[in-house]
Biopython code that builds the backbone (N, CA, C, O; Angstrom):
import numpy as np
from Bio.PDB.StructureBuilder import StructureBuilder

atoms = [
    (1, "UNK", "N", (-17.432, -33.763, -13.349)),
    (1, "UNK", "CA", (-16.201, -33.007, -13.212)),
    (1, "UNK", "C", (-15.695, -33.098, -11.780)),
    (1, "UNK", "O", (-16.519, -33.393, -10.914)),
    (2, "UNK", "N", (-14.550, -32.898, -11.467)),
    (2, "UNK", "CA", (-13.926, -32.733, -10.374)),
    (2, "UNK", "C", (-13.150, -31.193, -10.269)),
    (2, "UNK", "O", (-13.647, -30.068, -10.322)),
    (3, "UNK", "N", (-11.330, -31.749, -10.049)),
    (3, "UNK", "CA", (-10.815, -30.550, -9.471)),
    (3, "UNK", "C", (-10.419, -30.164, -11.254)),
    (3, "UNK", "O", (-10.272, -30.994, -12.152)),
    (4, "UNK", "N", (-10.299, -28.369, -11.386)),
    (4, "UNK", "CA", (-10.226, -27.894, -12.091)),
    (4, "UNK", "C", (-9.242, -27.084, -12.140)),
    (4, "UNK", "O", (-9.560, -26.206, -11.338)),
    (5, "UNK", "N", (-7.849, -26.715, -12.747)),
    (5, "UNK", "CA", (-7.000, -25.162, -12.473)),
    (5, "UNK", "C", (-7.766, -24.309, -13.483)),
    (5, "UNK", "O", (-8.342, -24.782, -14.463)),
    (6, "UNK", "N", (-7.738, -23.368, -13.251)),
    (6, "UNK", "CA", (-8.121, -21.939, -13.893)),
    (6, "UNK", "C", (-6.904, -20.819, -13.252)),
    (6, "UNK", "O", (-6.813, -20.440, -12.084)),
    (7, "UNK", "N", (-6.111, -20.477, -14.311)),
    (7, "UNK", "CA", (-4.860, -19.224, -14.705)),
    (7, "UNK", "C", (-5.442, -18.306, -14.707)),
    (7, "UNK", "O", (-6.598, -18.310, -15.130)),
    (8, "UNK", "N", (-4.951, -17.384, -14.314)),
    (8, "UNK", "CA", (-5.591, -15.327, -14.598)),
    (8, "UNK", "C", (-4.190, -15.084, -14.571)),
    (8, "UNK", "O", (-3.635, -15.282, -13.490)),
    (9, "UNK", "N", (-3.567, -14.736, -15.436)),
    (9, "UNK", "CA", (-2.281, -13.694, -15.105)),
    (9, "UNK", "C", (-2.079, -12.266, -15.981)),
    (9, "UNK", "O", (-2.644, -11.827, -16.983)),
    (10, "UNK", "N", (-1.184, -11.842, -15.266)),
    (10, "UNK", "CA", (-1.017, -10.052, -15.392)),
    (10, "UNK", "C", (-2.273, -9.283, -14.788)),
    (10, "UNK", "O", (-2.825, -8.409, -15.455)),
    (11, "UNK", "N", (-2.691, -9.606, -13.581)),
    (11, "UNK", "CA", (-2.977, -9.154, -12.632)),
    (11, "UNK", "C", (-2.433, -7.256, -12.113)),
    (11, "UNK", "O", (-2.059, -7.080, -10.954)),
    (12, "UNK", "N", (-2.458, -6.503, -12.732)),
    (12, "UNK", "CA", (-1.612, -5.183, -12.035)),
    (12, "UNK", "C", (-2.495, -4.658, -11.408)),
    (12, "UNK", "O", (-3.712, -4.661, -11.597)),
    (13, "UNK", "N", (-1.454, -3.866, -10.100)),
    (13, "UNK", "CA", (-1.943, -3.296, -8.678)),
    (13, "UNK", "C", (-1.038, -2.524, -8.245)),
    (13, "UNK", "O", (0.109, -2.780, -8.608)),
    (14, "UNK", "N", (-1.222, -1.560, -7.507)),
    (14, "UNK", "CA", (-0.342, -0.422, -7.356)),
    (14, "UNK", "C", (-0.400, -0.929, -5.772)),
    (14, "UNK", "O", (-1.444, -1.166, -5.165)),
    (15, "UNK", "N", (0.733, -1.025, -5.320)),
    (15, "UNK", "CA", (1.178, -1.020, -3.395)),
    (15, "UNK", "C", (1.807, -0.799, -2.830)),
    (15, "UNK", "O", (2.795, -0.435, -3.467)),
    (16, "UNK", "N", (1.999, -0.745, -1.542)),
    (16, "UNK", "CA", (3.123, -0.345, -1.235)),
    (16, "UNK", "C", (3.575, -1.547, 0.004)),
    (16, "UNK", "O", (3.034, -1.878, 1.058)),
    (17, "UNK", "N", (4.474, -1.868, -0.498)),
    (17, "UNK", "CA", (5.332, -3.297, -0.026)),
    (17, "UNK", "C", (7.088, -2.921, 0.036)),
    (17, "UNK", "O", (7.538, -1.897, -0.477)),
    (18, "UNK", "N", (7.824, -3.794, 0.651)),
    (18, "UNK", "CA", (8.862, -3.093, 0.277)),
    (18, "UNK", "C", (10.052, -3.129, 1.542)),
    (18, "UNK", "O", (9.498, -3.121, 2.642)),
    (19, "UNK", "N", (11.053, -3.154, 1.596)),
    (19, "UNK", "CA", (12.123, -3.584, 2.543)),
    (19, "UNK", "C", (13.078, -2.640, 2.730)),
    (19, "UNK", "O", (13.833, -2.609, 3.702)),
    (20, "UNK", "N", (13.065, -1.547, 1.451)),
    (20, "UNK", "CA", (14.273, -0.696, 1.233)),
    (20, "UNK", "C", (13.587, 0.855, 1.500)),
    (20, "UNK", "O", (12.404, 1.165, 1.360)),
    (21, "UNK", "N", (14.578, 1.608, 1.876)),
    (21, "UNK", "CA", (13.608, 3.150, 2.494)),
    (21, "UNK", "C", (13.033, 3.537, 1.261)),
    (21, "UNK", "O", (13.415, 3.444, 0.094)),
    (22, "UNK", "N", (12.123, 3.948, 1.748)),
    (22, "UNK", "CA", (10.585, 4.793, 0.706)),
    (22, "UNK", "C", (9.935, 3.922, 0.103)),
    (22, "UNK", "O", (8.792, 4.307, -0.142)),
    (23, "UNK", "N", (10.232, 2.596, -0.354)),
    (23, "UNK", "CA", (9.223, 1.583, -0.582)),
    (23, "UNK", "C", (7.840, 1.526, -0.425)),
    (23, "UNK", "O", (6.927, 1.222, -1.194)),
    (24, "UNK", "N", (7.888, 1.933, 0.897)),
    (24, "UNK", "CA", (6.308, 2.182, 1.778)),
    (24, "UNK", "C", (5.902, 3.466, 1.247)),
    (24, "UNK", "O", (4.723, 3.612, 0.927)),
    (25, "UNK", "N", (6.603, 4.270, 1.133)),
    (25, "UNK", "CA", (5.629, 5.630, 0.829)),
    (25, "UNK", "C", (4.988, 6.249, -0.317)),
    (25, "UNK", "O", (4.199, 7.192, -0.370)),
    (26, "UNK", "N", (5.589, 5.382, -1.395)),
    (26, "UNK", "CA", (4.760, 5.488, -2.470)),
    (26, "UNK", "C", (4.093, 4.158, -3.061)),
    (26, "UNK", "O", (4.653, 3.105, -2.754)),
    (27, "UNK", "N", (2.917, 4.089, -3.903)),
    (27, "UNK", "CA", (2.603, 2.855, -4.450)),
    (27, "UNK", "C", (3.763, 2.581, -5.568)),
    (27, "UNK", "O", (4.435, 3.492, -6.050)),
    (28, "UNK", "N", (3.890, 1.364, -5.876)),
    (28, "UNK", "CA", (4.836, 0.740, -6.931)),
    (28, "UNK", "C", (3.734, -0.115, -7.774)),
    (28, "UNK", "O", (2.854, -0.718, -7.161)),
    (29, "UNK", "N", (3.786, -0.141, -8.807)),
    (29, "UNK", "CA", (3.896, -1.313, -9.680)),
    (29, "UNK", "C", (3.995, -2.839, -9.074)),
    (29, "UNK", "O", (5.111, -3.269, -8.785)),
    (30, "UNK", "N", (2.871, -3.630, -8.887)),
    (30, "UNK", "CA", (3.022, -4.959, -8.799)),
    (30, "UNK", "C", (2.274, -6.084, -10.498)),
    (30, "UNK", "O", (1.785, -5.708, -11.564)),
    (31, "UNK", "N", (2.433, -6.860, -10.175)),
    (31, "UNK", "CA", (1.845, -8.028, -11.503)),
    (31, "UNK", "C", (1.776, -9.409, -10.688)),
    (31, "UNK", "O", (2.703, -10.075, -10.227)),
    (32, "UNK", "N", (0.551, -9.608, -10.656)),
    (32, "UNK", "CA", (-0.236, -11.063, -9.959)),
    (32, "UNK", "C", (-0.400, -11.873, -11.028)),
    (32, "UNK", "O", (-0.732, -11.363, -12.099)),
    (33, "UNK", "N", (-0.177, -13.405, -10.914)),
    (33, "UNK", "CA", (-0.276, -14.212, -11.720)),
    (33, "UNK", "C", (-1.024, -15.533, -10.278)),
    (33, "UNK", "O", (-0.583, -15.932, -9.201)),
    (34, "UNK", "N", (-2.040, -15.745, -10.911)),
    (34, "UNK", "CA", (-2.871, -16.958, -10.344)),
    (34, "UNK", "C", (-2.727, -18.115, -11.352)),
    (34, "UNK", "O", (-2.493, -18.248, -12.554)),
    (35, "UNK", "N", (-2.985, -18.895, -10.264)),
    (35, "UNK", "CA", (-3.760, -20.631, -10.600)),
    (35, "UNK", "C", (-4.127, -20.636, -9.644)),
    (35, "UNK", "O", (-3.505, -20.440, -8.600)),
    (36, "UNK", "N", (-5.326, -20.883, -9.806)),
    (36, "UNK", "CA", (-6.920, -21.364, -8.775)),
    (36, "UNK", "C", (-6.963, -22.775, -9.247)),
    (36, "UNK", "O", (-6.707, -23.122, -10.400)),
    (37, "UNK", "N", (-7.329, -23.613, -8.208)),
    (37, "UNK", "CA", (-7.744, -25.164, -8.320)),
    (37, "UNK", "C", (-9.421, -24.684, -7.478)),
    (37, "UNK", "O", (-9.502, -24.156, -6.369)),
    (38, "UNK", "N", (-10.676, -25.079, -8.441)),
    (38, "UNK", "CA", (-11.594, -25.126, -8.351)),
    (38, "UNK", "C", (-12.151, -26.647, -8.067)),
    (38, "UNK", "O", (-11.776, -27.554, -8.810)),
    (39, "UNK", "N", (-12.987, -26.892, -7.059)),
    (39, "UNK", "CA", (-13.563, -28.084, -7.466)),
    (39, "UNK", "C", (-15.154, -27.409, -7.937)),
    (39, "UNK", "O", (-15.931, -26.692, -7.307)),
    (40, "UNK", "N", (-15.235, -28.069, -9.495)),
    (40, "UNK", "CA", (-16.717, -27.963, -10.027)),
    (40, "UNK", "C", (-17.138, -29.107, -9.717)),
    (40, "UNK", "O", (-16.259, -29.918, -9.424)),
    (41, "UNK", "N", (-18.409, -29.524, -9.673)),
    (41, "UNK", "CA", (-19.156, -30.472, -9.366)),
    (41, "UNK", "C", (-20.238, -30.216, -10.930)),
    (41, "UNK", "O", (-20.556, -31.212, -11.580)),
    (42, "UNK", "N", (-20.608, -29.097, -11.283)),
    (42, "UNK", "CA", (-21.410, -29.057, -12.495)),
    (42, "UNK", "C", (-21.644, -28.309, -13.412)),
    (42, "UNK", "O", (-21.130, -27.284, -12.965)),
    (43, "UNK", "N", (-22.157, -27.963, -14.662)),
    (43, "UNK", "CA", (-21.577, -26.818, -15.877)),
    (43, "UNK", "C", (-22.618, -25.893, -15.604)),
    (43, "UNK", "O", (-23.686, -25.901, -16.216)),
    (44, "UNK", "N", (-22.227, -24.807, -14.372)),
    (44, "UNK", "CA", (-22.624, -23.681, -13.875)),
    (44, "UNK", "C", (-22.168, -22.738, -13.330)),
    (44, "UNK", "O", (-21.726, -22.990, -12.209)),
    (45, "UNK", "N", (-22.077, -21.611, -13.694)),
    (45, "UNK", "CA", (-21.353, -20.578, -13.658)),
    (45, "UNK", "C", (-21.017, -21.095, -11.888)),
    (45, "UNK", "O", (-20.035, -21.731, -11.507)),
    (46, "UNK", "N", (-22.122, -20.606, -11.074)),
    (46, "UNK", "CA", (-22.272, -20.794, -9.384)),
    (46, "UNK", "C", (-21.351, -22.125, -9.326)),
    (46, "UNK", "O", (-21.364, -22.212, -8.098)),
    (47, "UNK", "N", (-20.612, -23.157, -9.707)),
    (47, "UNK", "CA", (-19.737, -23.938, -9.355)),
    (47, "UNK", "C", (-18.112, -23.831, -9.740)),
    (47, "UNK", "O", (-17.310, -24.732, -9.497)),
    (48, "UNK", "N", (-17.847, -22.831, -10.248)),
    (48, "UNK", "CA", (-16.602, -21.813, -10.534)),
    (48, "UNK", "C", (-16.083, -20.493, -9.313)),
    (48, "UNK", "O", (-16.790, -20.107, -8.382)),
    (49, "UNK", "N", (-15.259, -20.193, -9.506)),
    (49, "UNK", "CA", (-14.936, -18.801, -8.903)),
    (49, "UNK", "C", (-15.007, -18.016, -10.077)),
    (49, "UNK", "O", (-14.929, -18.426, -11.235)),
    (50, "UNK", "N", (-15.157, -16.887, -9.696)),
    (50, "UNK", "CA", (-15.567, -15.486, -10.099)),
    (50, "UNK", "C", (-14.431, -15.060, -10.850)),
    (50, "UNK", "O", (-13.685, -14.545, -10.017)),
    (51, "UNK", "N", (-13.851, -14.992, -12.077)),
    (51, "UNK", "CA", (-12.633, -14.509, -12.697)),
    (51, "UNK", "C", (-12.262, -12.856, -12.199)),
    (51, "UNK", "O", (-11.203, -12.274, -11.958)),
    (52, "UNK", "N", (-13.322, -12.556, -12.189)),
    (52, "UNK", "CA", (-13.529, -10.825, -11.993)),
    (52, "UNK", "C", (-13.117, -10.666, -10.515)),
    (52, "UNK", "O", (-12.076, -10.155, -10.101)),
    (53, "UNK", "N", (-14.205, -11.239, -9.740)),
    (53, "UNK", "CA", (-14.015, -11.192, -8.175)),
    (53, "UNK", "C", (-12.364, -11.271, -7.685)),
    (53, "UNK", "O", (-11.803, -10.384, -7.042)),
    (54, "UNK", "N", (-11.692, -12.627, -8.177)),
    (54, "UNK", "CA", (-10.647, -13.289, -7.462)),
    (54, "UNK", "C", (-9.512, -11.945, -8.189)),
    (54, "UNK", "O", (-8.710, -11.461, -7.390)),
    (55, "UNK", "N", (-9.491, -11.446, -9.545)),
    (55, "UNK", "CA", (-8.597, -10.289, -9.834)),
    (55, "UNK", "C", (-8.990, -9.035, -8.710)),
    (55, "UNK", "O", (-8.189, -8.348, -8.077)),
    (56, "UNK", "N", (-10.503, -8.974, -8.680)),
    (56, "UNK", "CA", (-10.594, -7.725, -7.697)),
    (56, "UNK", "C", (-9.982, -7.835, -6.158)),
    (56, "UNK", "O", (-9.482, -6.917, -5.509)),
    (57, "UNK", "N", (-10.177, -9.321, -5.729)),
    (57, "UNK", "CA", (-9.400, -9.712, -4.734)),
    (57, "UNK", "C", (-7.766, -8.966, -4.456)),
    (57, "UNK", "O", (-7.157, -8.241, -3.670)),
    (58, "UNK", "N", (-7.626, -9.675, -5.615)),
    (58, "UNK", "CA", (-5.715, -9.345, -5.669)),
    (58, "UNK", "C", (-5.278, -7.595, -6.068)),
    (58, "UNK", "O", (-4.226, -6.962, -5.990)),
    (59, "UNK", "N", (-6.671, -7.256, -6.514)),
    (59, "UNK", "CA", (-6.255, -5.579, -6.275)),
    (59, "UNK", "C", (-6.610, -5.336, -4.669)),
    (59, "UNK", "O", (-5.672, -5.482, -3.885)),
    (60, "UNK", "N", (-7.140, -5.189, -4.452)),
    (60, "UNK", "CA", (-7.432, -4.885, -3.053)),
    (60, "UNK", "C", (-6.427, -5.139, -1.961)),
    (60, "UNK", "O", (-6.154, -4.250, -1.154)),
    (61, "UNK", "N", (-5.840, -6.394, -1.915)),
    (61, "UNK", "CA", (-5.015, -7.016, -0.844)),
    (61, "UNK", "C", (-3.554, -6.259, -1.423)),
    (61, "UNK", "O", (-2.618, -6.100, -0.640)),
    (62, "UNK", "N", (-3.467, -5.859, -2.713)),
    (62, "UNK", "CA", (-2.395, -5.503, -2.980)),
    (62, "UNK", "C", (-2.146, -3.704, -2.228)),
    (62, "UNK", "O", (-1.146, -3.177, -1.739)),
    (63, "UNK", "N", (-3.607, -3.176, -2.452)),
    (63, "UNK", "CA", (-3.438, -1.822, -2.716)),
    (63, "UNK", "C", (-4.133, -1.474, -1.031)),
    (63, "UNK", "O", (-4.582, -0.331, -0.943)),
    (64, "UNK", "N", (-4.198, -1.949, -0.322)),
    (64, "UNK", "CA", (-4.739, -2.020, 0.965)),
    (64, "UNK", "C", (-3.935, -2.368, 2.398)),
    (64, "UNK", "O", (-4.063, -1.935, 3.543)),
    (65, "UNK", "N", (-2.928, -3.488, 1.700)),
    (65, "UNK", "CA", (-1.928, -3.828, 2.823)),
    (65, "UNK", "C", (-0.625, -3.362, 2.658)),
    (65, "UNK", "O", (-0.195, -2.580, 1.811)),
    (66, "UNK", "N", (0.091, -4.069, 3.780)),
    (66, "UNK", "CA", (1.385, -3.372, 3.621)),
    (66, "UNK", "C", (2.253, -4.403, 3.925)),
    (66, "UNK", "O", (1.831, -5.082, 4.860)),
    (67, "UNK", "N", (3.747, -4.914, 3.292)),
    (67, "UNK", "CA", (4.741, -5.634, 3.487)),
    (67, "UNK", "C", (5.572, -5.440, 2.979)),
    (67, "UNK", "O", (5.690, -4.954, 1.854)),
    (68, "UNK", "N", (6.722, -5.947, 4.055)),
    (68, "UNK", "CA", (8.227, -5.785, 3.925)),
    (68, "UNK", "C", (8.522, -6.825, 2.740)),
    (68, "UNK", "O", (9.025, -6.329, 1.732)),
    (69, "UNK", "N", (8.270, -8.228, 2.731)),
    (69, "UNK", "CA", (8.461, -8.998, 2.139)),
    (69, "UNK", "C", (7.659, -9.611, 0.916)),
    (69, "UNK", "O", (6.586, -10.200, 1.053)),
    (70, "UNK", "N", (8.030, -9.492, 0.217)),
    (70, "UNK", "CA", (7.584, -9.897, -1.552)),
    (70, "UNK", "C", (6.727, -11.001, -1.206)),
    (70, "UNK", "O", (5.554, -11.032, -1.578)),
    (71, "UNK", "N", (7.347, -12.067, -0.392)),
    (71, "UNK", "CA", (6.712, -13.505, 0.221)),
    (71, "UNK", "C", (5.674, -13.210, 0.963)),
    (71, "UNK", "O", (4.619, -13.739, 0.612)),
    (72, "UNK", "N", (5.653, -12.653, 1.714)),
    (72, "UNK", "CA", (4.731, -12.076, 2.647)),
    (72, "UNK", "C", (3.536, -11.931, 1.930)),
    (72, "UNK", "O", (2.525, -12.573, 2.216)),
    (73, "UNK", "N", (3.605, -11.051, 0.935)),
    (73, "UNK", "CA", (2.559, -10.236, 0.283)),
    (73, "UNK", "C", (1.762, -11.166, -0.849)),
    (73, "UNK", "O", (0.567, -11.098, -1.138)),
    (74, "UNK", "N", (3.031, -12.280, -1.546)),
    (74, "UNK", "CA", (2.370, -13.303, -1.770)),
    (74, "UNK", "C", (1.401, -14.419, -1.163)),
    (74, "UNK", "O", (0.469, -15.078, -1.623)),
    (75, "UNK", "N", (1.847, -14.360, -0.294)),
    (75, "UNK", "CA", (1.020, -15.270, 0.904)),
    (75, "UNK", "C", (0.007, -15.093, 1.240)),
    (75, "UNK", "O", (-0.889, -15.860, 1.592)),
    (76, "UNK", "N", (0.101, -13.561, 1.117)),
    (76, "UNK", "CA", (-1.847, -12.853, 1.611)),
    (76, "UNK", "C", (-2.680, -12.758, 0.736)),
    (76, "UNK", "O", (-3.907, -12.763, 0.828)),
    (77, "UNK", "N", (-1.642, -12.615, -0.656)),
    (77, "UNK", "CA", (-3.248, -12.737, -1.783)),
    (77, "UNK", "C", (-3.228, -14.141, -1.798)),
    (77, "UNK", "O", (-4.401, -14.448, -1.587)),
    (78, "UNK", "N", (-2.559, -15.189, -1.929)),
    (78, "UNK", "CA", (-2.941, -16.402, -1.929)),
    (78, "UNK", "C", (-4.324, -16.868, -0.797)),
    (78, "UNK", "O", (-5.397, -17.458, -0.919)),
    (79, "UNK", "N", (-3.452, -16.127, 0.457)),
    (79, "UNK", "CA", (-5.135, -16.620, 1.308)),
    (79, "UNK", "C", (-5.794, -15.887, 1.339)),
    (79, "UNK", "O", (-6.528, -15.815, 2.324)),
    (80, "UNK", "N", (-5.886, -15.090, 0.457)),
    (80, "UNK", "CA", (-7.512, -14.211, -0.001)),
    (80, "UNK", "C", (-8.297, -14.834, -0.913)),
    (80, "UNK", "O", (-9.499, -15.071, -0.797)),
    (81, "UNK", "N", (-7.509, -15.121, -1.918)),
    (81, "UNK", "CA", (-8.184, -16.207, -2.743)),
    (81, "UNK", "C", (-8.551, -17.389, -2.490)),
    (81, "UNK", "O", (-9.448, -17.961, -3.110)),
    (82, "UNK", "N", (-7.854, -17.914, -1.491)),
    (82, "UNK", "CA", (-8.252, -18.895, -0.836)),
    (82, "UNK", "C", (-9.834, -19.422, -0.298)),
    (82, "UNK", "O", (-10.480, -20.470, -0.281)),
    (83, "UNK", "N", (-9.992, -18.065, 0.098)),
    (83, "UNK", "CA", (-11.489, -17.980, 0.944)),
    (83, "UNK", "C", (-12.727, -17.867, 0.056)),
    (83, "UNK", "O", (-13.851, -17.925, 0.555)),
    (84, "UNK", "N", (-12.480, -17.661, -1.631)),
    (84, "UNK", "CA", (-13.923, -17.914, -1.896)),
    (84, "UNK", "C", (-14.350, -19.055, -2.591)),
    (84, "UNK", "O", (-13.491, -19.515, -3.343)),
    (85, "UNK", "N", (-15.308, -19.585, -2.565)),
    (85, "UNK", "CA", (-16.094, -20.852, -2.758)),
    (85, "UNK", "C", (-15.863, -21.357, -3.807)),
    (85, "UNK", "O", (-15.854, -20.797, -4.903)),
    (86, "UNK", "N", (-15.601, -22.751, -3.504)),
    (86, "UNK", "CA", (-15.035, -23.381, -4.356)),
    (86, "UNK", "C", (-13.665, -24.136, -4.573)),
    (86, "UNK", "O", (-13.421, -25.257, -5.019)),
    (87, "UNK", "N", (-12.815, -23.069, -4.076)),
    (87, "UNK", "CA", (-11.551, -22.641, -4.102)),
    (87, "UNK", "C", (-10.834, -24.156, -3.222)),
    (87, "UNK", "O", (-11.019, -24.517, -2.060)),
    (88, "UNK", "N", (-10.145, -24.670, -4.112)),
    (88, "UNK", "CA", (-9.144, -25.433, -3.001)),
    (88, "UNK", "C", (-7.793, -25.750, -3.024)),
    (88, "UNK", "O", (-7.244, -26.631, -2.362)),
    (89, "UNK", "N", (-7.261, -24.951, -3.856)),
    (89, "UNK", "CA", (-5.623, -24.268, -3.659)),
    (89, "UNK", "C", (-5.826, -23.437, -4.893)),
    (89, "UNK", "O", (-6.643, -23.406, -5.813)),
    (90, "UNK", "N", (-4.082, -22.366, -4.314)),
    (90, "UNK", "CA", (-4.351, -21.057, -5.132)),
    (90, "UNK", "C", (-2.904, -21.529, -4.860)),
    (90, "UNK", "O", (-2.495, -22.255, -3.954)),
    (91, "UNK", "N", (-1.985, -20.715, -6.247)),
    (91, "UNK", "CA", (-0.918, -20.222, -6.187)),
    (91, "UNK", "C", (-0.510, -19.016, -6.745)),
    (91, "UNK", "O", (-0.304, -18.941, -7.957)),
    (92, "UNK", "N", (-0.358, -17.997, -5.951)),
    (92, "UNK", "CA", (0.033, -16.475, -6.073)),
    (92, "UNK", "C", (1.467, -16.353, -6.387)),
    (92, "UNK", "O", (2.384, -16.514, -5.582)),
    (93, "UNK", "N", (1.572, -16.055, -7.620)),
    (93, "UNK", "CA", (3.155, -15.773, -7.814)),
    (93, "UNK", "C", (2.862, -13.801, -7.517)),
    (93, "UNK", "O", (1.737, -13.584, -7.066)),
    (94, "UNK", "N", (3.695, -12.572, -7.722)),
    (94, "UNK", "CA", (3.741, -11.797, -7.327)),
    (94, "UNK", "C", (4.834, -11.487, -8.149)),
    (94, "UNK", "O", (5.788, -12.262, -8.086)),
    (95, "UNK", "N", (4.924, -10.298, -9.086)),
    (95, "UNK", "CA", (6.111, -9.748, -9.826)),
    (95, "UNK", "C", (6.541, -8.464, -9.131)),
    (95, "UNK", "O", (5.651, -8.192, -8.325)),
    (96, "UNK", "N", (7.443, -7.617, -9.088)),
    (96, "UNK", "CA", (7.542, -6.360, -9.052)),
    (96, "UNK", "C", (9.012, -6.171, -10.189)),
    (96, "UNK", "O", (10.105, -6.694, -10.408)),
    (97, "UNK", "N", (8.193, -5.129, -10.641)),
    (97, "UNK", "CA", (9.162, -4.646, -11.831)),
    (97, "UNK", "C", (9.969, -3.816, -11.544)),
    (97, "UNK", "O", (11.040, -3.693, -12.139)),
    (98, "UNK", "N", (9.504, -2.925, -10.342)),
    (98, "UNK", "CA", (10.554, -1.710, -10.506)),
    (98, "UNK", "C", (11.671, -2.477, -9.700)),
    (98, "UNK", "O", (12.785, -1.992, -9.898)),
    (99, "UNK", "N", (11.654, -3.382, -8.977)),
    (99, "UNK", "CA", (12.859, -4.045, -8.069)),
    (99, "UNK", "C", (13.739, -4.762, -9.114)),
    (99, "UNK", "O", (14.954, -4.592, -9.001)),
    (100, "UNK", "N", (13.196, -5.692, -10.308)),
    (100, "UNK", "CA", (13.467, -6.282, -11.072)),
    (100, "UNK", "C", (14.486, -5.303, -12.056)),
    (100, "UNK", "O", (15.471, -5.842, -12.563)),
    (101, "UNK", "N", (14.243, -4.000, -12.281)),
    (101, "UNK", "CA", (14.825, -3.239, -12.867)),
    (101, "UNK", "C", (15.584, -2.409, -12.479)),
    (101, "UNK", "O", (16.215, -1.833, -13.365)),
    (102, "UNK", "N", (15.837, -2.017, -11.108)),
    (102, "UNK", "CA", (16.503, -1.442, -10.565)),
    (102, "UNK", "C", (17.992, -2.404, -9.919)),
    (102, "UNK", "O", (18.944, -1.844, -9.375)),
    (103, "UNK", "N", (17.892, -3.929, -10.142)),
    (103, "UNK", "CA", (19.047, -4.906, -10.374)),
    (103, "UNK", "C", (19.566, -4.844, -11.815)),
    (103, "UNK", "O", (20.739, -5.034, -12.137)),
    (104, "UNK", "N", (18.679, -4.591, -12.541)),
    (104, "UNK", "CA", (19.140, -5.278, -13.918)),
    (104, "UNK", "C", (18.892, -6.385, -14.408)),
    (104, "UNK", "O", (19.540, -6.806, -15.366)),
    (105, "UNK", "N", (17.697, -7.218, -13.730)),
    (105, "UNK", "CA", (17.259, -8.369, -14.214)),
    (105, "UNK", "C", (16.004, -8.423, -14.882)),
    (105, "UNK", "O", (15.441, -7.331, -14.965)),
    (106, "UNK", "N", (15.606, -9.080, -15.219)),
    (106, "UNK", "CA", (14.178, -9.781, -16.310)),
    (106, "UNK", "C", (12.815, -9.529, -14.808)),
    (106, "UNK", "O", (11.808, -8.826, -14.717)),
    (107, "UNK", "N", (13.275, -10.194, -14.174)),
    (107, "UNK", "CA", (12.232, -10.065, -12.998)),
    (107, "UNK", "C", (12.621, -10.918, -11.893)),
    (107, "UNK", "O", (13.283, -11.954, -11.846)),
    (108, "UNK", "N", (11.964, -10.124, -10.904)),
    (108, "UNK", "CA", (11.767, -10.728, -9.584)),
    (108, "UNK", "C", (10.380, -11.122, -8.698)),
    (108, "UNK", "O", (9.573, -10.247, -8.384)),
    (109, "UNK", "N", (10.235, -12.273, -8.403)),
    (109, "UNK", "CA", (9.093, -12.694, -7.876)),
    (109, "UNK", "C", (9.143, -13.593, -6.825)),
    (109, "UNK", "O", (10.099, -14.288, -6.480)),
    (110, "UNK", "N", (7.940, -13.518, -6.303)),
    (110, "UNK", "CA", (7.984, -14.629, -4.822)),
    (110, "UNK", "C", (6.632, -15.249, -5.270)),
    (110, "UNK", "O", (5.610, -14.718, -5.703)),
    (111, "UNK", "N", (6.923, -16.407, -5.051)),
    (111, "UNK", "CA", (5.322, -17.498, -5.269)),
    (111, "UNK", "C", (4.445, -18.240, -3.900)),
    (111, "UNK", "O", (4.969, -19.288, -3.524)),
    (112, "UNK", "N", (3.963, -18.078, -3.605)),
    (112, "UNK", "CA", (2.877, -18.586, -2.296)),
    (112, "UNK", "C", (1.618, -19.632, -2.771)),
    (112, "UNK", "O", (0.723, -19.367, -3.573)),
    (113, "UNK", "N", (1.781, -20.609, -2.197)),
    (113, "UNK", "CA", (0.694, -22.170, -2.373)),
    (113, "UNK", "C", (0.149, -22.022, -1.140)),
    (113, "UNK", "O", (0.650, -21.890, -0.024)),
    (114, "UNK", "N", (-1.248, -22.080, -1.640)),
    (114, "UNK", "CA", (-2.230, -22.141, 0.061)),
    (114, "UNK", "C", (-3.218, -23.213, -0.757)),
    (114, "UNK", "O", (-3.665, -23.167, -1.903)),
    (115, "UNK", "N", (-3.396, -24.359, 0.487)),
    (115, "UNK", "CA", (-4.156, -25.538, 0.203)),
    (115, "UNK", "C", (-4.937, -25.515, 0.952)),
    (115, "UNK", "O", (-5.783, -26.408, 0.990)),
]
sb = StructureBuilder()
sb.init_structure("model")
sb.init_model(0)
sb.init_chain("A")
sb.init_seg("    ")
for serial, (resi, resn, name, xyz) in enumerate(atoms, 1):
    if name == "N":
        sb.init_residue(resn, " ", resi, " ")
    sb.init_atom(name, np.array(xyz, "f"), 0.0, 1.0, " ", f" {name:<3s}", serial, name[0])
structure = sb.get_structure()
């Protein structure tokens, strides 16, 4: 085997991110959608990433940091995921619904590639 993608999506995390007043002061509603590029080398769990871990990742970075920018915030779970073994690109898309709904659209998202 070589390089591998592995998907996790609907990822939800409560944060506070945000550009417009009060954004920051309460948590909102986010939705993480991954693709992990793994390189396996062999059919063992230890040559994968952690499905569990890399979601607990994206709660944490979600519900821990803070940003103005949707992009931003994509960018940081991307290089969180980035860092565990194995791992040799991630792409973090990032939903927020209540922004998405408070336009009147289907959704809004920012996507981040870390290689």
């Amino acid at each position: 085997m070589s390089n591998c993608r592995v998907g996790i999506s609907g990822i939800s995390a409560q944060g506070r991110h945000g550009a417009n007043p009060g954004e920051q002061d309460f948590a909102q509603e986010f939705t993480v959608d991954l693709e992990v590029t793994v390189d396996v080398e062999d059919d063992v769990i230890e040559a994968t990433a952690d499905y569990s871990a890399l979601a607990d990742e994206v709660r944490r970075v979600v519900a821990e940091e803070s940003h103005i920018l949707l992009e931003t915030l994509a960018d940081s779970v991307a290089r969180a995921v980035f860092e565990f073994q194995n791992v040799v690109q991630v792409v973090a898309t990032v939903h927020k619904p209540g922004a998405a709904q408070s336009l009147g659209v289907d959704d809004i998202w920012a996507e981040a590639i870390v290689s």
